[in-house]
N, C-alpha and C positions, 0 to 999 in steps of 0.2 A: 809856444809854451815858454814861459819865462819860470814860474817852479810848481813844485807840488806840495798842497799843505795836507797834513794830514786831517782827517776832522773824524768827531767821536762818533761811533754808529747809533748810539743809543741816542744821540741829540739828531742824527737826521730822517726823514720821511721819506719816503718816495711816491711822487706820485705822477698822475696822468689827468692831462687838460682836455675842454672837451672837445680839441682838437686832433687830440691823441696824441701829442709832445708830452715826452717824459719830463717831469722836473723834478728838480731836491729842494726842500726846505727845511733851513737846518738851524737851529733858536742855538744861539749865542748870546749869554746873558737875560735870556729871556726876551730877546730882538730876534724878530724872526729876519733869516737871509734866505733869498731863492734865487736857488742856481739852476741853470739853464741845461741839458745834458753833455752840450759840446764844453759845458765850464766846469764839469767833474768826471772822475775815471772814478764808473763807479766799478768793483769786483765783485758781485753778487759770492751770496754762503751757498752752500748744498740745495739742492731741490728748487734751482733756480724757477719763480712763475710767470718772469718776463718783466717784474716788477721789482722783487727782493727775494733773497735766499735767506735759506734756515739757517740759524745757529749751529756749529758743531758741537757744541754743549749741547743745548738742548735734542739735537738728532742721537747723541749719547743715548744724553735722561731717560730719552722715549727705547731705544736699543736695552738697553740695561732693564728698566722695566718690563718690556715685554718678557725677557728672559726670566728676571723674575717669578713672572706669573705662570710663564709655559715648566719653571721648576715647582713650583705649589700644584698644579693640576697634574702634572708627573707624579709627583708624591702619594695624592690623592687617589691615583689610578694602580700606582704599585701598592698602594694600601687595601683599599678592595680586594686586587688579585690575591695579595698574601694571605686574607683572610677568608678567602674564596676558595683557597690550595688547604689551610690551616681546615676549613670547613670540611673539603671534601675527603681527607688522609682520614678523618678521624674515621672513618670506618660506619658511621649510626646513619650514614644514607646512601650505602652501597656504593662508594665511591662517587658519586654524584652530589653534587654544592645545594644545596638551601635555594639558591638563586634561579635554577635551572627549573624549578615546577613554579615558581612564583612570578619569571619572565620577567625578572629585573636586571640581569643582568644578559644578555646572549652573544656569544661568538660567533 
């Protein structure tokens, strides 16, 4: 090895011949170059599939939105209950919720 250049991940590809040799080809100036596996180190992102790994950005994006969502259906769920407890204190159906003769909601 004489040095190491760095190159931009969004300019290279990875791929497999139908040999089964890994290669890179990586467009420089819009010149496509193909490197051979023993001619780059490549360091795969997260959730390696033998080919390329995921962004840590984007393994984020996707984290952060699930949270998101698992907070709105949270919400959704404590809002029902509350109005399910509001339903049943009031006293007009013997302590029993609205919900419970209708089989919409059951514990």
């Amino acid at each position: 090895m004489v040095a190491l250049y760095p190159l931009m991940p969004d300019k290279m590809t990875v791929k497999r011949s139908e040999g089964g040799e890994i290669y890179y080809s990586y467009d420089k100036d819009n010149e496509e170059h193909i490197l051979r596996s023993f001619d780059a180190l490549h360091i795969p992102g997260l959730g390696f599939d033998g080919l390329v790994g995921h962004s840590p950005i984007a393994m984020a994006k996707q984290a952060i939105g699930m949270a998101i969502a698992k907070r709105n259906i949270d919400g959704a769920v404590a809002m029902i209950m509350a109005l399910d407890r509001a339903i049943r204190n009031e006293g007009n159906h013997g302590g029993k919720s609205v919900y419970d003769s209708r089989g919409l909601l059951v514990f």
